[in-house]
N, C-alpha and C positions, 0 to 999 in steps of 0.2 A: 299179824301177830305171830310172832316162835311159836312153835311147838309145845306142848308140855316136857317134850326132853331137852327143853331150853330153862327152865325152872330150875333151879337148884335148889329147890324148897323139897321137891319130892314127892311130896301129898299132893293130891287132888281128889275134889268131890264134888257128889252132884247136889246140890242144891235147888228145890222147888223156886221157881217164883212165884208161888203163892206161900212158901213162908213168912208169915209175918212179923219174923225175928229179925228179916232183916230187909225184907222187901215189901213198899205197897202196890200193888198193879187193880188199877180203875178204868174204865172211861173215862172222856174227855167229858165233861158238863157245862163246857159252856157254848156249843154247840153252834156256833155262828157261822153261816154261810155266804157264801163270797158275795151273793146278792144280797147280802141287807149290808154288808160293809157301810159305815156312815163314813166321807171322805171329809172329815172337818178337822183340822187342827193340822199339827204336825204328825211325819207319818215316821213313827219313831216303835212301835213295835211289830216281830215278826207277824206273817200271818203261816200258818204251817200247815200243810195238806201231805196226802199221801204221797205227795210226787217222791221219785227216787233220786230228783237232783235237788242241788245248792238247799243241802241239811235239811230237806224240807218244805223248804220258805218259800212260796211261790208272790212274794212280796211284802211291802211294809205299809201298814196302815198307823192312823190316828188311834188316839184311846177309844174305845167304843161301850156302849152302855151296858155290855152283859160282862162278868166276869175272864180275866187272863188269866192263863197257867204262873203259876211260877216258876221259873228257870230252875235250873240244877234237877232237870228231869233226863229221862229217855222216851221217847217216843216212840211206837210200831204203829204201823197203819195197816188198817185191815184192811186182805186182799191184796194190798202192794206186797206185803210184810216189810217193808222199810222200817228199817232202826237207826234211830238218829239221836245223839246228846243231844239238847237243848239247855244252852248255859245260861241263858237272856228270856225272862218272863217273856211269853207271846200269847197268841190268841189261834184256835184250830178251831178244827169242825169237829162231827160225831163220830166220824169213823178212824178216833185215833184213838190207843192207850195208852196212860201213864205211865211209866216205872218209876217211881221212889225209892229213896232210902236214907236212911240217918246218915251210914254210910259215904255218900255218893259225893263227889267232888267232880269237877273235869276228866280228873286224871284215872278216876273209879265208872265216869260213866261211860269213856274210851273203851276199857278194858272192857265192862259186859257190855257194849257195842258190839262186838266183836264175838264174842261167847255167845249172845241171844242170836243174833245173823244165822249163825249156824243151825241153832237149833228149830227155827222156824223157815229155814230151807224145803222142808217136807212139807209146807203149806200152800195153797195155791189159790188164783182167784177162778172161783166160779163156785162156789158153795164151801169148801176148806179154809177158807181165809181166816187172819189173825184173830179171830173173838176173843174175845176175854176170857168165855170158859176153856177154850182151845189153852191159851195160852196158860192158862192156871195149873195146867196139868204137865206145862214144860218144867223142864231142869236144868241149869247151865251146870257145866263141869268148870268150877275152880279150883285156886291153887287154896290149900287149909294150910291153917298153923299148926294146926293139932289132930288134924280127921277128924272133926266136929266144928268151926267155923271157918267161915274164908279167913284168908289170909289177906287185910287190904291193902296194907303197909305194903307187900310186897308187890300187889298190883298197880299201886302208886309208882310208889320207885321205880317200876318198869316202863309205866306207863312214861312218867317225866323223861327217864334218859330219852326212849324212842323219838319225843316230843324234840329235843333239842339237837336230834341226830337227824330227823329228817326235816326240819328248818336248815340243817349245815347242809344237805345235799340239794335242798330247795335254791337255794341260795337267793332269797329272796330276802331282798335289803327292807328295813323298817321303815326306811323313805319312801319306800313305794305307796302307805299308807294315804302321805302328804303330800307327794310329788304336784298332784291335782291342785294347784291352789285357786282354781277359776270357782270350785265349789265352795271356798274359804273367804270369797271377796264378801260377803254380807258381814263381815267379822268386824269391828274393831281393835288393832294390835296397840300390843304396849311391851315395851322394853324393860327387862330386868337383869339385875345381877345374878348369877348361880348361887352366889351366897346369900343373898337375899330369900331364896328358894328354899335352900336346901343346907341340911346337915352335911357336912363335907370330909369324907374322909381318905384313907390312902390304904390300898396292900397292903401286904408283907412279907417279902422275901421268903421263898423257901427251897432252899436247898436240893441239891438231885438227891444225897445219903436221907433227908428227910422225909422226901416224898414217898408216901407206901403208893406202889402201883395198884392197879384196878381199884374195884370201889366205887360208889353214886355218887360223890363229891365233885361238881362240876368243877375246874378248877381254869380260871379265866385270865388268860395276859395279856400282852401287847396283842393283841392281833386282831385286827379289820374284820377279816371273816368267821362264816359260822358263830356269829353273839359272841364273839371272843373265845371260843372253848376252845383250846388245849386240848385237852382230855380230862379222864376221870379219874381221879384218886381216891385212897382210901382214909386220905385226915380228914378230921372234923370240922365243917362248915366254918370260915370265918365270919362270914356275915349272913344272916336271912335273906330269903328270898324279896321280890318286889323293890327291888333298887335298881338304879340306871347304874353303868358303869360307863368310864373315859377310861380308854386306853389312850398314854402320853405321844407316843410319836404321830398319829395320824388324825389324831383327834375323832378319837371312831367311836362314835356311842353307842351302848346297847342296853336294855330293859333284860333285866335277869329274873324270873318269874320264880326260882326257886331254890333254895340256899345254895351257896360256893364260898369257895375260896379262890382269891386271886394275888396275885402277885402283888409287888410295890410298884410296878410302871402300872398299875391302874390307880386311878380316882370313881371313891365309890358314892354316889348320892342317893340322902335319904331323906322323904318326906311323908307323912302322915295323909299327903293328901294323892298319891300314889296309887294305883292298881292298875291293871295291864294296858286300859286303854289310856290313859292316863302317862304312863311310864311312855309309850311304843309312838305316841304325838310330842312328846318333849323330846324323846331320843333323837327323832327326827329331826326339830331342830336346832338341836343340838349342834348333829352333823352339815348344816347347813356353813358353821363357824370352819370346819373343819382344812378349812384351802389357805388359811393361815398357818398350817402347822407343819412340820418337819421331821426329819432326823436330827436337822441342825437345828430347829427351833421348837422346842417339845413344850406340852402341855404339862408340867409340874403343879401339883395342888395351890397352891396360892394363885396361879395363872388362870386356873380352873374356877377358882373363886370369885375372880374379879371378871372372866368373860359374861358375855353377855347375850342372851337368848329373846326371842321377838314368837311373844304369844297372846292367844286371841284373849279382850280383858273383859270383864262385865260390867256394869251400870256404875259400878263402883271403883274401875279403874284396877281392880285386881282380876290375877290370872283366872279365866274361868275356865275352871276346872268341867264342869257337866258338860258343857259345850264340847271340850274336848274328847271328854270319854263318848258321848253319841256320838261324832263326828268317823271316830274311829271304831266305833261297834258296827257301824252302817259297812264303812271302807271295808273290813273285815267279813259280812258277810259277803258283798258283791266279789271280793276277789278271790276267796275258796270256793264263788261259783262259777271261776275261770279258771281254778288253779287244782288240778286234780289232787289230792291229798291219800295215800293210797293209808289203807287199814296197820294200825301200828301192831 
């Protein structure tokens, strides 16, 4: 994470985490220990301990009879002091605590990741460790709107760019997700039209004299690498976030998780049944089409329409969608347990 002389907010203040205006911090209460784990069913959520690697999660278990977290948490573990988002309800032991917040999104619990880290630096295991009274009595330094609350919007926005800028340097394709289809063969596929799918829409040209420079505005065009990004401007969002985008000449798909603006050589799709793991499985293969396409042969919206995508269907012969999103919730954590992701 910048500095605070990276802010151009200016303000900054400490705030308790035991304010209850904006934080709740508890223990963990459902207290399960990796010996009673029951191995029955599918093993479809986190299990999360103190460890200081892969977020946490020292594996995936089945549902189990005592009570899960619900996601959109933070987590510290006592004695490790590990801080970790947890975005996906899971299941811990005792020696972990919650952070809450009305507040808290992804993008909000990146940012005090990074702010709690620090502060619970001066803790240690052997009698100093994370406790809850310990902790109650911290304070993280944020950025305010007014020196009187944080500022989240602003920790947002920061948080997102960072997100999309070290994806571009990761360079790590959406495909990678899917690549594995040995783990996909218990699936049944079925073929569909784009149009059949999805609302289909197209850019819209914009001009160099138009473009205001800088700015959070992702702004997406033709291009393969880094999710399409361009860069960032200062106009106003053409489309919301949580859409797939087709750039025309290479037939490059990408899941855009957060409003932009793009060009007219992109096709933009949207659907209700949509969210990132969801988006980041169809992208993929999307791009699978993609060796049909050209300089000399481009994907234009109607073309776009009528291609045709191969995804896993349910009982009912439509696309199943849960299937996909666990499929790639799983993929995603095993490969940020190989793939170092440094603190935004």
């Amino acid at each position: 994470m910048k500095t605070k002389s990276d802010c151009n907010e200016g303000k900054w203040r400490a705030f308790s985490l035991d304010d209850k205006t904006y934080f709740d911090l508890t223990s963990s209460k459902s207290g399960l220990n990796s010996k009673d784990i029951i191995y029955e069913g599918e093993c479809e959520y986190p299990y999360v301990t103190r460890s200081n690697e892969k977020n946490g999660i020292q594996s995936f278990i089945p549902k189990q009879q005592v009570d899960f977290v619900k996601g959109n948490v933070i987590i510290i573990g006592l004695d490790t002091q590990t801080v970790f988002y947890q975005r996906s309800s899971f299941y811990t032991g005792q020696n972990v605590q919650i952070l809450s917040s009305k507040h808290m999104d992804e993008a909000i619990g990146l940012f005090l990741v990074v702010a709690i880290t620090k502060q619970v630096e001066s803790l240690n295991w052997g009698g100093n460790g994370a406790t809850l009274s310990r902790l109650k009595k911290k304070s993280v330094l944020l950025p305010s709107l007014d020196g009187r609350s944080p500022n989240w919007n602003y920790m947002r926005e920061f948080i997102q760019r960072k997100m999309i800028e070290k994806k571009g340097e990761i360079q790590m394709s959406q495909e990678t997700y899917v690549n594995n289809l040995t783990n996909l063969s218990e699936c049944r596929w079925g073929i569909f039209q784009v149009k059949d799918l999805f609302q289909v829409e197209k850019g819209k040209f914009m001009s160099q004299k138009d473009r205001i420079l800088g700015g959070n505005t992702p702004y997406i065009s033709a291009k393969k690498e880094k999710n399409g990004l361009r860069s960032f401007v200062g106009n106003r969002p053409l489309f919301k976030g949580n859409k797939i985008t087709i750039e025309k000449v290479n037939f490059k798909s990408h899941y855009q998780p957060m409003d932009f603006y793009c060009s007219h050589d992109v096709t933009v799709l949207k659907s209700e049944k949509l969210n990132e793991e969801v988006g980041l499985f169809i992208s993929a293969m999307i791009n699978r089409q993609s060796s049909k396409y050209s300089y000399g042969k481009q994907a234009q919206l109607q073309v776009v329409k009528r291609e045709k995508i191969l995804l896993p269907i349910n009982k009912n012969d439509e696309p199943d969608y849960e299937y996909m999103e666990n499929f790639i919730r799983k993929q995603k954590f095993f490969l940020k347990s190989n793939i170092y992701l440094p603190n935004y």
